[in-house]
C-alpha positions as CSV (number, residue, x, y, z in Angstrom):
1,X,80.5,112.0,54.1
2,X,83.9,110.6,52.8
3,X,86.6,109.0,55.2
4,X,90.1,106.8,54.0
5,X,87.5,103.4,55.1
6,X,84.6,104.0,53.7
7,X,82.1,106.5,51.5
8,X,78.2,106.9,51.6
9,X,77.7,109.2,48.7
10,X,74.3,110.8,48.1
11,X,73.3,111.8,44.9
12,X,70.3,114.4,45.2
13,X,69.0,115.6,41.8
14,X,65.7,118.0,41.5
15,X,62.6,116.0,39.7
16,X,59.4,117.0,38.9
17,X,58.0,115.4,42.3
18,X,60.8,117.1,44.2
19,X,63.9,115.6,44.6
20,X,64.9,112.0,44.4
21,X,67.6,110.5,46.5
22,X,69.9,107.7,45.4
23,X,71.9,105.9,47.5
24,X,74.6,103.1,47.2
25,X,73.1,101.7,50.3
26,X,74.6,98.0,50.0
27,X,77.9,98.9,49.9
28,X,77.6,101.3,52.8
29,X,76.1,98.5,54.3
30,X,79.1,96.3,53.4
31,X,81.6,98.6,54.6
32,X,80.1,99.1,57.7
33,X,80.0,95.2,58.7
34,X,84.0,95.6,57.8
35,X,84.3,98.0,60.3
36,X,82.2,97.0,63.1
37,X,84.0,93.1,62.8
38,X,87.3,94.6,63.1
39,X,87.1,97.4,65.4
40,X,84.3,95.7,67.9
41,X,84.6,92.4,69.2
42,X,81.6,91.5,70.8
43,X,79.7,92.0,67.2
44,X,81.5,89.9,65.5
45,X,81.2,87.3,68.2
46,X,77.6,87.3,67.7
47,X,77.6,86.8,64.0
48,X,76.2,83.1,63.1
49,X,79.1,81.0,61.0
50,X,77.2,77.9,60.9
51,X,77.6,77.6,57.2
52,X,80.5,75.0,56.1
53,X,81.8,75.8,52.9
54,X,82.3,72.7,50.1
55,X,85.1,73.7,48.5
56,X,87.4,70.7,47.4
57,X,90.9,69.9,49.0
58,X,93.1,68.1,46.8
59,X,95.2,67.2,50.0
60,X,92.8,65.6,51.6
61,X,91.5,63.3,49.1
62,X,94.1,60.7,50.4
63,X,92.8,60.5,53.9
64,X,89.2,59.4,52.1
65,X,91.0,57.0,49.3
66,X,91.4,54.9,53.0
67,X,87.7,54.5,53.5
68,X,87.3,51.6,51.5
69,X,84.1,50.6,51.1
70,X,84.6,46.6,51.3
71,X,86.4,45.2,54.6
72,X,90.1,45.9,54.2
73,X,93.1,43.0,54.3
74,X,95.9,43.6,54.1
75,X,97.8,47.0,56.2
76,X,100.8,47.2,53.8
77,X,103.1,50.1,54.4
78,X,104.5,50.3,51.0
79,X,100.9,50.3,49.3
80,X,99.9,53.5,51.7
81,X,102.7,55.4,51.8
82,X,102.4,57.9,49.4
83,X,99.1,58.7,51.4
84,X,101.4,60.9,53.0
85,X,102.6,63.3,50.3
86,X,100.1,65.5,49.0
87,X,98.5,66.3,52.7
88,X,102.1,67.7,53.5
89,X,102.7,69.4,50.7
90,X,99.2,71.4,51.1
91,X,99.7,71.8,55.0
92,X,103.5,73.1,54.4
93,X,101.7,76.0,51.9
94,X,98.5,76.7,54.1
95,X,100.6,76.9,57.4
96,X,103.4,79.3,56.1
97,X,100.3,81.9,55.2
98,X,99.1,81.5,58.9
99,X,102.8,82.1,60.6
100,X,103.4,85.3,57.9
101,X,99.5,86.8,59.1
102,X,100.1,85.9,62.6
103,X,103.8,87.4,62.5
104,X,102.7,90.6,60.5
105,X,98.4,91.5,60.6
106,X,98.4,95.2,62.5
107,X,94.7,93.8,63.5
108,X,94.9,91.9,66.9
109,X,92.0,90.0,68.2
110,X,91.6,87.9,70.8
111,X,90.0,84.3,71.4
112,X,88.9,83.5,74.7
113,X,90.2,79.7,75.6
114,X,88.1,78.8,78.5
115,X,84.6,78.3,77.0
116,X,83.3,74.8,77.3
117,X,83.5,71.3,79.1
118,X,87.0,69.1,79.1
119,X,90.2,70.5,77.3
120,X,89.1,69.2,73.7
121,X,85.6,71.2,74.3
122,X,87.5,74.2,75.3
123,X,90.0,73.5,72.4
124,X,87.7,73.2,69.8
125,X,85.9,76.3,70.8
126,X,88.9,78.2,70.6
127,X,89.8,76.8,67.2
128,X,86.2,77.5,65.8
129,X,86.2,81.4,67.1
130,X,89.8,81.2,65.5
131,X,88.9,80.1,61.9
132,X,85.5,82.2,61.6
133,X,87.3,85.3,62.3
134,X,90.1,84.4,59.9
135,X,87.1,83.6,57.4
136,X,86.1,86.8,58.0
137,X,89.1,88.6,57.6
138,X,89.8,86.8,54.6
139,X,86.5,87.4,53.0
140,X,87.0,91.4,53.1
141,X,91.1,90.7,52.2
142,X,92.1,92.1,56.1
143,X,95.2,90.5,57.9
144,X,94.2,89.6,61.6
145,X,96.1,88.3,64.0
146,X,95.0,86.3,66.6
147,X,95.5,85.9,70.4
148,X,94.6,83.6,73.1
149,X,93.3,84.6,76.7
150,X,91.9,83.7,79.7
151,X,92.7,79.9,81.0
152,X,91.4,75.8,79.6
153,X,90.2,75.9,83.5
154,X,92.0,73.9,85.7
155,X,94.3,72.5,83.1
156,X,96.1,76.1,83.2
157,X,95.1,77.7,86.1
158,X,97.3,76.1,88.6
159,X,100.6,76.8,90.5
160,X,102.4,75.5,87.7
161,X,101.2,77.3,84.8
162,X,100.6,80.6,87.2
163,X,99.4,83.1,85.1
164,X,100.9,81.7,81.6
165,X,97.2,80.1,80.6
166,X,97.6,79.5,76.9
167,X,101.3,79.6,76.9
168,X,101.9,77.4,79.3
169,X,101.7,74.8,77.2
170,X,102.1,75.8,73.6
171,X,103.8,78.2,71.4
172,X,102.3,82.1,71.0
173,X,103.0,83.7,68.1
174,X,106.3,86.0,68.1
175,X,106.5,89.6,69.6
176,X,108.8,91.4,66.6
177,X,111.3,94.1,66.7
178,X,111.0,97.6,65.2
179,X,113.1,96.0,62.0
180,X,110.7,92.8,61.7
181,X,107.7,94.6,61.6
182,X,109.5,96.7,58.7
183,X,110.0,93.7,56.4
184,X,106.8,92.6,57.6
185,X,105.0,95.8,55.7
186,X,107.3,95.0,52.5
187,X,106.7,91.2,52.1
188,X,103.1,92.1,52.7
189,X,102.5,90.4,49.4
190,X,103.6,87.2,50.6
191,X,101.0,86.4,53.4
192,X,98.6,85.2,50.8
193,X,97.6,81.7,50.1
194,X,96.9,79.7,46.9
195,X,94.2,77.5,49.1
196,X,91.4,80.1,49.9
197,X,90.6,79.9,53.4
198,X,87.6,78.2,54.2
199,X,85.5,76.4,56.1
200,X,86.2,73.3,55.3
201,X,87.6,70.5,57.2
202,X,91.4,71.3,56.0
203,X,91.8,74.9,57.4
204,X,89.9,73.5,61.0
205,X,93.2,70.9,60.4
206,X,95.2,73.4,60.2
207,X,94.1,76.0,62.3
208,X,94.0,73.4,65.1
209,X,97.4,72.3,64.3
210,X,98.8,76.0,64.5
211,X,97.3,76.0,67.7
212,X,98.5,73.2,69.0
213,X,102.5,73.9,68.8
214,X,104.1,72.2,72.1
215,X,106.2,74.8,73.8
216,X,109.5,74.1,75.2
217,X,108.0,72.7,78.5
218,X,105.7,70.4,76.9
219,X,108.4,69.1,74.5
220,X,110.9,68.4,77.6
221,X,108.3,66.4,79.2
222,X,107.7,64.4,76.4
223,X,111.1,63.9,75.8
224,X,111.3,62.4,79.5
225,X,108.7,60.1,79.1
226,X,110.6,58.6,75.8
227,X,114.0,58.4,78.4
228,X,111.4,57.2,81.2
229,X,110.3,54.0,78.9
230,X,113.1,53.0,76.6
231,X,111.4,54.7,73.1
232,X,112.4,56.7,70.6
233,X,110.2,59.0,67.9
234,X,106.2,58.9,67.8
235,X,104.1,56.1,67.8
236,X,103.1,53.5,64.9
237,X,99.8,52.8,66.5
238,X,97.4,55.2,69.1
239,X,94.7,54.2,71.2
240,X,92.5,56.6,72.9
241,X,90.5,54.3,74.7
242,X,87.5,56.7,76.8
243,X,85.0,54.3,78.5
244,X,83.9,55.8,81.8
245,X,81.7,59.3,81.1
246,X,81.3,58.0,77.6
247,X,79.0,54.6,78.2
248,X,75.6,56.7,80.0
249,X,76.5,60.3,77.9
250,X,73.2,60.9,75.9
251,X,75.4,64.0,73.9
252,X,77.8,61.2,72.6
253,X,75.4,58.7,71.5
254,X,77.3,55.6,73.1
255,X,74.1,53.2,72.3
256,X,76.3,50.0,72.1
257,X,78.6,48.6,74.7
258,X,82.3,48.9,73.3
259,X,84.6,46.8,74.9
260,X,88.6,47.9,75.7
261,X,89.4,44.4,74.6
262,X,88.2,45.6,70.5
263,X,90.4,48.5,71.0
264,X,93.5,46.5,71.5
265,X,92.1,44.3,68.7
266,X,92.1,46.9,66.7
267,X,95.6,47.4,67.1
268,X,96.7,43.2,66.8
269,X,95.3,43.7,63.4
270,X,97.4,47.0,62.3
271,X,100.4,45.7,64.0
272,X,100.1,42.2,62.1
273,X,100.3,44.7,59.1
274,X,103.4,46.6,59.8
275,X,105.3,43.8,61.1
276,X,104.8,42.2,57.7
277,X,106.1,45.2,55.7
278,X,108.8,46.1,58.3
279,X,109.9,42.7,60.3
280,X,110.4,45.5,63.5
281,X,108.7,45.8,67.0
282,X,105.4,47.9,67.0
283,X,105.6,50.7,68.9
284,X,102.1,51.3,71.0
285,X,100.4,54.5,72.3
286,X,98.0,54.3,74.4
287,X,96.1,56.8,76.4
288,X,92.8,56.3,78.8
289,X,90.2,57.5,81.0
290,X,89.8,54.5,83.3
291,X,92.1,52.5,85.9
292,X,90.5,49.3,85.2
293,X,91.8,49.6,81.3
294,X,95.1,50.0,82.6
295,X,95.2,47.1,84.3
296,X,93.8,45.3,81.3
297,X,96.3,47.1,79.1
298,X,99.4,46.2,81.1
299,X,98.1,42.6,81.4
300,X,97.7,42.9,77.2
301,X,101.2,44.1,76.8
302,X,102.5,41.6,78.8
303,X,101.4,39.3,75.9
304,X,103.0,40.8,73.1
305,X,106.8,41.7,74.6
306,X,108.1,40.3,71.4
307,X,106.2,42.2,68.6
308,X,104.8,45.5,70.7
309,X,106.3,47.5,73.1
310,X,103.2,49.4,74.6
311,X,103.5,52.9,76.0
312,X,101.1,54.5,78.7
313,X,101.3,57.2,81.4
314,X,99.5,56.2,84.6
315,X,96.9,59.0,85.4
316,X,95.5,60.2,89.2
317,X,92.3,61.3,87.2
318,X,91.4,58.2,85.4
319,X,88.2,56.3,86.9
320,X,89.2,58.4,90.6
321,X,85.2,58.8,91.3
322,X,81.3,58.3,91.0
323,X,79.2,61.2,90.2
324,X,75.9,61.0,92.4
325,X,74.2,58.4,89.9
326,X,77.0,55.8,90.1
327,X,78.6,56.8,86.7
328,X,82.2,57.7,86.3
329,X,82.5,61.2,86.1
330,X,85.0,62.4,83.1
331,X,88.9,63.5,84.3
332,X,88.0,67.3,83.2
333,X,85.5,67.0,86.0
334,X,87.9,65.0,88.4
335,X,90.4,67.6,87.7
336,X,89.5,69.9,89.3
337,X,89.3,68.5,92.7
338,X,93.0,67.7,92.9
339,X,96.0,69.6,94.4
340,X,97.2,72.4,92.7
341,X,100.5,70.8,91.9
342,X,98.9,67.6,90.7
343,X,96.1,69.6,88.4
344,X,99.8,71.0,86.6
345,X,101.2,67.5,86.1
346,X,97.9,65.6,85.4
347,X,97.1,68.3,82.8
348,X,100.6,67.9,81.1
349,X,100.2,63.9,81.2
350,X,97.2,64.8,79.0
351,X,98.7,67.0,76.3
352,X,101.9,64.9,76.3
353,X,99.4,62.6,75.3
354,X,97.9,64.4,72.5
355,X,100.9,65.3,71.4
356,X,102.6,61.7,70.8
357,X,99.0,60.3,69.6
358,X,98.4,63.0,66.9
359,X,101.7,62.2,65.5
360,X,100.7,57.8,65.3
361,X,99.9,56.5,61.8
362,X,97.3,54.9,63.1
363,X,95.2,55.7,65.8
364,X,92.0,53.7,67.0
365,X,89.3,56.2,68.9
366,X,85.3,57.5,69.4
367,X,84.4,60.1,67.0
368,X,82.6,62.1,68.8
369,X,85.0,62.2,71.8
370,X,86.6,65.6,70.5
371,X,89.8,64.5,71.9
372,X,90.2,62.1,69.2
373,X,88.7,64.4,67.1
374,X,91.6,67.0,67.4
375,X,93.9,63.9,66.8
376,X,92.8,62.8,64.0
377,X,91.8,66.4,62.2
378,X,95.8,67.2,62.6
379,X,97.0,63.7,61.8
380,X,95.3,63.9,58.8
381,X,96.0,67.7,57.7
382,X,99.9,67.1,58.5
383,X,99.7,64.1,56.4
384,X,101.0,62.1,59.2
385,X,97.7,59.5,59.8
386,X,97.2,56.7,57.5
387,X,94.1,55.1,58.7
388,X,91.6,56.7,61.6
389,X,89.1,53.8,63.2
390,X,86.1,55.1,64.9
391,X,84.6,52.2,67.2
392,X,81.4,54.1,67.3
393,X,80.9,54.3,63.9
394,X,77.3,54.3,63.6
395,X,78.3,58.2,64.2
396,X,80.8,58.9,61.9
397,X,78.2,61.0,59.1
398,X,77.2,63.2,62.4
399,X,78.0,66.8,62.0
400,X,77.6,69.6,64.6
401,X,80.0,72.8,65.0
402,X,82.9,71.0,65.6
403,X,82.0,67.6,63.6
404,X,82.7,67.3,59.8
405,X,80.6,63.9,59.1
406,X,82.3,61.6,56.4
407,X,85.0,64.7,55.3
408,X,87.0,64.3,58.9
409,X,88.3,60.7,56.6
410,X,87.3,57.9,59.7
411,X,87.0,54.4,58.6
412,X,84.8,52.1,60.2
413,X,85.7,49.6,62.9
414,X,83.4,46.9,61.1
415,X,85.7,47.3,57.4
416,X,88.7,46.0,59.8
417,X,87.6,43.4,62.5
């Protein structure tokens, strides 16, 4: 039996015995998992892809030469600066091969977005199905593009987004004319890519970071909070600064009290830093899941008028209730209790969020909120991030699905304060 995919030859010669079949069984085999991934979804879904792949990234090497093993000084701008170069260079390369696959793969599959907890859960779910099919694809040299469906729960499926889900937010990739798709088939040559796609924590970088491509929308709104409070560009410093669901959450291992107060520590001593190098005001980003560290935050910036200006949207989800055992139940859970209208907004506050703290050079946060986790694997990978803090650093060599250990490049809290 012969087809244009595949061929399972059987050679049958006559032997003493009778006859003897031979069979090139493996590469049937082979072939047929080609097949079955590309023409049937719900196999491939159930395909385990737990192994990570070690292959060495030159690009990020810099985000690791940060970790210094001895407590660190002196945040000079000049010294680190160059920190920036290779990562961009490598991101630049690995992200034009994604656009040209996306743009021209005949293969469509789609990702559902709505699996898992808060919007980093859901994200990173997404981004995982994402890069194992794209593994996949690579692996047996197939183009495949991907598409997103289904909603991030409440964060989409409200009156504002109405029936957009993934694109209400972000970029898809482009529908192309008749004459696109022509020189698609004739540069097929040039969707390739000199850094073999892998599992590895620089394509989840920049798969994450194709996926996260602000749309129009989300770009306007940011753009209004910069008119709103008196700032221009992206942030020198981020906070993420989660307290409430975080302090009794056995998954996240919070064993020791962290206090909002060494958060903004945190950023007195990179500030200190950059004022040295630059003699300017610090601009200050910082985002929250609690009313009371607003309070505190807005009491904190106060303080430092003269060397900080401090940015940071007020929330209707942050510290709004009690779950049934007196904790503060996490906004993706508060969420979804509000108006329709307000889910829209609340949700955009969020990602407007993401979007100005992934783009900080430094950015103090819990690594094993996933949140900060998408931050910090595309601040890195874009070769925007200098220096990553984790204040719960005891779990920095953790590693789960979505949790590179050591490689994501977090320094710890106690090598700075």
């Amino acid at each position: 039996m012969t087809s244009a995919a595949f061929s399972y030859k059987v050679n049958v010669r006559p032997s003493a015995p009778g006859y003897v079949f031979t069979t090139n069984f493996a590469n049937f085999i082979k072939k047929l998992f080609i097949l079955t991934f590309l023409f049937f979804p719900s196999f491939s879904n159930k395909v385990g892809m737990e192994d990570r792949s070690r292959g060495k990234v030159v690009a990020l090497t810099s985000q690791l030469e940060v970790n210094s093993k001895r407590k660190q000084i002196n945040f000079n701008e000049t010294a680190l600066q160059d920190l920036h170069i290779r990562p961009r260079l490598s991101f630049a390369q690995a992200s034009e091969f994604l656009e040209c696959v996306q743009h021209c793969a005949p293969l469509v599959k789609s990702v559902n977005i709505g699996r898992g907890g808060g919007f980093g859960s859901m994200f990173q779910f997404a981004a995982k199905e994402f890069l194992d099919m794209y593994i996949i694809a690579s692996n047996y040299k197939r183009a495949l593009k991907i598409r997103f469906k289904g909603n991030f729960k409440w964060y989409t499926k409200n009156s504002g987004c109405g029936r957009k889900g993934f694109r209400c937010f972000f970029k898809t990739e482009t529908i192309l004319s008749t004459k696109e798709k022509g020189d698609c088939k004739k540069k097929k040559a040039a969707c390739s890519s000199e850094i073999p796609v892998a599992k590895n924590i620089f394509w989840w970088g920049v798969v994450q970071a194709y996926m996260f491509r602000p749309n129009k929308l989300l770009l306007s709104a940011a753009d209004s909070l910069r008119e709103q409070s008196n700032f221009v560009g992206f942030p020198d410093i981020a906070l993420h600064i989660r307290t409430g669901d975080k302090k009794n959450d056995p998954k996240s291992r919070q064993n020791i009290e962290i206090s909002p107060q060494t958060y903004l520590e945190l950023a007195e001593r990179w500030a200190e830093g950059i004022i040295d190098s630059t003699s300017r005001r610090v601009l200050v980003y910082i985002a929250t899941d609690s009313g009371e560290v607003q309070k505190l935050v807005d009491d904190w910036a106060q303080l430092h008028l003269g060397t900080m200006q401090v940015i940071m949207q007020v929330s209707k989800v942050t510290g709004k209730s009690k779950n049934y055992r007196g904790r503060s139940n996490e906004a993706a859970k508060v969420g979804m209790h509000i108006s329709n209208s307000d889910k829209f907004l609340e949700a955009q506050k969020f990602i407007v969020d993401l979007h100005f703290m992934m783009h900080a050079r430094y950015f103090g946060g819990l690594c094993m909120s996933q949140p900060a986790r998408i931050v910090v694997n595309i601040g890195f990978t874009r070769g925007i991030l200098i220096q990553a803090v984790a204040l719960d650093e005891q779990n920095i060599e953790l590693v789960d699905r979505w949790k590179f250990g050591k490689s994501e490049g977090w320094s710890k809290l106690s090598d700075i304060l």
